[in-house]
C-alpha positions as CSV (number, residue, x, y, z in Angstrom):
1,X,0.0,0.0,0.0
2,X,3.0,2.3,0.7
3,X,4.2,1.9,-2.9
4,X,1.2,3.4,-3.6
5,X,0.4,6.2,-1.8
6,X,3.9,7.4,-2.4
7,X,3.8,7.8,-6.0
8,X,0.5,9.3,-5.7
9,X,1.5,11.8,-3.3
10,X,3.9,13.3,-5.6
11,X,1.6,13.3,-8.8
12,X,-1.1,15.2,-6.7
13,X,1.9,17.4,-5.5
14,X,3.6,18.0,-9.5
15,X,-0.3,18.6,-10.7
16,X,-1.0,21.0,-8.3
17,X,2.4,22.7,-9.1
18,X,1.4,22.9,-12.6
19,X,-2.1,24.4,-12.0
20,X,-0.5,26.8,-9.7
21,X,1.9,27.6,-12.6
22,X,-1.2,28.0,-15.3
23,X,-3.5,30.1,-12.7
24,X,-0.8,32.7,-12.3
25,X,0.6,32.7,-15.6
26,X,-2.7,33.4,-17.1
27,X,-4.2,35.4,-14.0
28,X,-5.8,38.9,-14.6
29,X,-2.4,41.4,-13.7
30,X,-2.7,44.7,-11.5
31,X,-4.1,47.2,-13.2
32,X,-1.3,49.2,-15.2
33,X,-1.3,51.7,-17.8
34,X,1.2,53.9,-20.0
35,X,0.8,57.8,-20.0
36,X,-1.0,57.7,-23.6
37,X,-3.6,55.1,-22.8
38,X,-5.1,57.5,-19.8
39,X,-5.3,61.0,-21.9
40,X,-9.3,62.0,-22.5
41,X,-12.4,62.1,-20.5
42,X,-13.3,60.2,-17.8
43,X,-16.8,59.9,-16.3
44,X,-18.5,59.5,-13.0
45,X,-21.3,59.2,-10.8
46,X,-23.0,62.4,-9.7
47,X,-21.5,64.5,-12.5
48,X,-18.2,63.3,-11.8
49,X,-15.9,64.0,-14.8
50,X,-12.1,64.1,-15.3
51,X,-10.1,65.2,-18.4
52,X,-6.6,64.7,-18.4
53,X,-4.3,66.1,-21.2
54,X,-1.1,65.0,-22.3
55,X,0.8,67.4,-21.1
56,X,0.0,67.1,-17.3
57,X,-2.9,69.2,-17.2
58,X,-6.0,68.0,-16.1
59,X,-9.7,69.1,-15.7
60,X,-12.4,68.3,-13.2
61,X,-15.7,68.7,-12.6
62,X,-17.5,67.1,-9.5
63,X,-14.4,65.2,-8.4
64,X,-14.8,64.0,-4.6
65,X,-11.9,64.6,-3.0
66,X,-13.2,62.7,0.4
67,X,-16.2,60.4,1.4
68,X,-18.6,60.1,4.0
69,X,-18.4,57.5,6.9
70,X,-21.2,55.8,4.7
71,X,-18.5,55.9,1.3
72,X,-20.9,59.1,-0.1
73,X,-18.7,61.3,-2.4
74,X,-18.3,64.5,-0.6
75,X,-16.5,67.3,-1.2
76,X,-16.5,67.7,-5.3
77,X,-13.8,69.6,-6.8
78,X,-14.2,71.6,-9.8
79,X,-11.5,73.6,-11.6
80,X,-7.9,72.4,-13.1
81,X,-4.8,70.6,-11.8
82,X,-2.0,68.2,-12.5
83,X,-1.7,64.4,-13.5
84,X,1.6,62.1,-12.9
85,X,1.5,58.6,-13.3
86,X,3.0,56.9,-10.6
87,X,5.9,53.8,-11.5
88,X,3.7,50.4,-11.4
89,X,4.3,48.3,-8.1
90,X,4.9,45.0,-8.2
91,X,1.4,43.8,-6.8
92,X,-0.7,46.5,-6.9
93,X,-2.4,48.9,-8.8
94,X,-1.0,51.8,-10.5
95,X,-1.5,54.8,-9.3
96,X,-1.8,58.2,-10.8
97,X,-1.0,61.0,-8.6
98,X,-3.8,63.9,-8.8
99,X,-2.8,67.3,-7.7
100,X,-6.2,69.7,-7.5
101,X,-4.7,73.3,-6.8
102,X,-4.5,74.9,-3.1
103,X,-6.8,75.8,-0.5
104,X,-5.6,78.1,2.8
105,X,-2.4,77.3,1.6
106,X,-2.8,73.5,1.6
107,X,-2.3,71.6,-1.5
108,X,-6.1,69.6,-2.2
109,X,-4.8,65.9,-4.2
110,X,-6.3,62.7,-4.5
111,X,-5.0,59.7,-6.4
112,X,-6.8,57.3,-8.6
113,X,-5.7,53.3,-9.2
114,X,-5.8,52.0,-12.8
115,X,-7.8,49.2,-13.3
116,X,-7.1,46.7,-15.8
117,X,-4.7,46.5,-18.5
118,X,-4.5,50.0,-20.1
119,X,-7.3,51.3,-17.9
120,X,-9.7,49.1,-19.6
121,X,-11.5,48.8,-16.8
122,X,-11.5,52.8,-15.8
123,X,-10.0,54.9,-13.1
124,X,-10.6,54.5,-9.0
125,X,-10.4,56.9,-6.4
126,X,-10.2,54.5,-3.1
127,X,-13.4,55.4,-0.9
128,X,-11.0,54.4,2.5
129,X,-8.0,52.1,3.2
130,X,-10.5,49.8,5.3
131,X,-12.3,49.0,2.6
132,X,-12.5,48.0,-0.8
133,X,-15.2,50.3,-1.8
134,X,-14.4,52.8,-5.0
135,X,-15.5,55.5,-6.7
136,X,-15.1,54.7,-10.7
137,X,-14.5,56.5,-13.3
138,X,-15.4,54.9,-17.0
139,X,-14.0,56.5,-20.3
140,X,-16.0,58.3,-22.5
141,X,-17.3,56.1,-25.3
């Protein structure tokens, strides 16, 4: 019965290897974009809409720039700022860093997480670390 067992054993071992192998090899990555792919407009909930230019600029309408205990968008920002995409982490998303102007002589940003392979799945602004709650953004059609 030993003989058995033993050869068993290390085919269910080498199979699950393998399937471990083919999961990650074909497993959705991080979102991650390049510069070019995130240029144009960008749309919301609530009038929420983002336009960001090639050079850096950017546009905003609506854009929450915090959230309610409850994950409401509060706070909207409308007027003009800056976009920098961040360099992509390893296992994460990538981020783009938002820079919204000044208030009182503190600088108002947010940042937004690519989703999917050149933000085919739209832009997030993280709701709060404790959850996984977001507020999308989809590209205009």
């Amino acid at each position: 019965m030993k003989k058995i067992v033993i050869p068993i054993a290390v085919l269910c071992g080498a199979a699950l290897a393998v399937g471990a192998a083919v999961f990650l090899s074909t497993a959705e990555p991080y979102g991650s974009a390049e510069p070019s792919e995130l240029v144009g407009s960008w749309h919301g909930s609530q009038g929420a809409e983002l336009t960001l230019r090639k050079d850096g600029s950017l546009s905003a309408v609506k854009v929450p720039t915090d959230f309610s205990d409850s994950g409401d968008p509060i706070k909207p920002f409308t007027g003009k700022g800056t976009w920098e995409l961040k360099a992509k982490s390893d296992f994460d998303d990538q981020e783009i860093d938002v820079s919204l102007g000044e208030v009182f002589g503190s600088k108002i940003g947010i940042y937004l997480q690519v989703k999917g392979k050149g933000a085919r799945d739209g832009l997030a602004i993280p709701v709060s670390v404790d959850t996984a709650q977001r507020f999308a953004f989809k590209r205009d059609s």
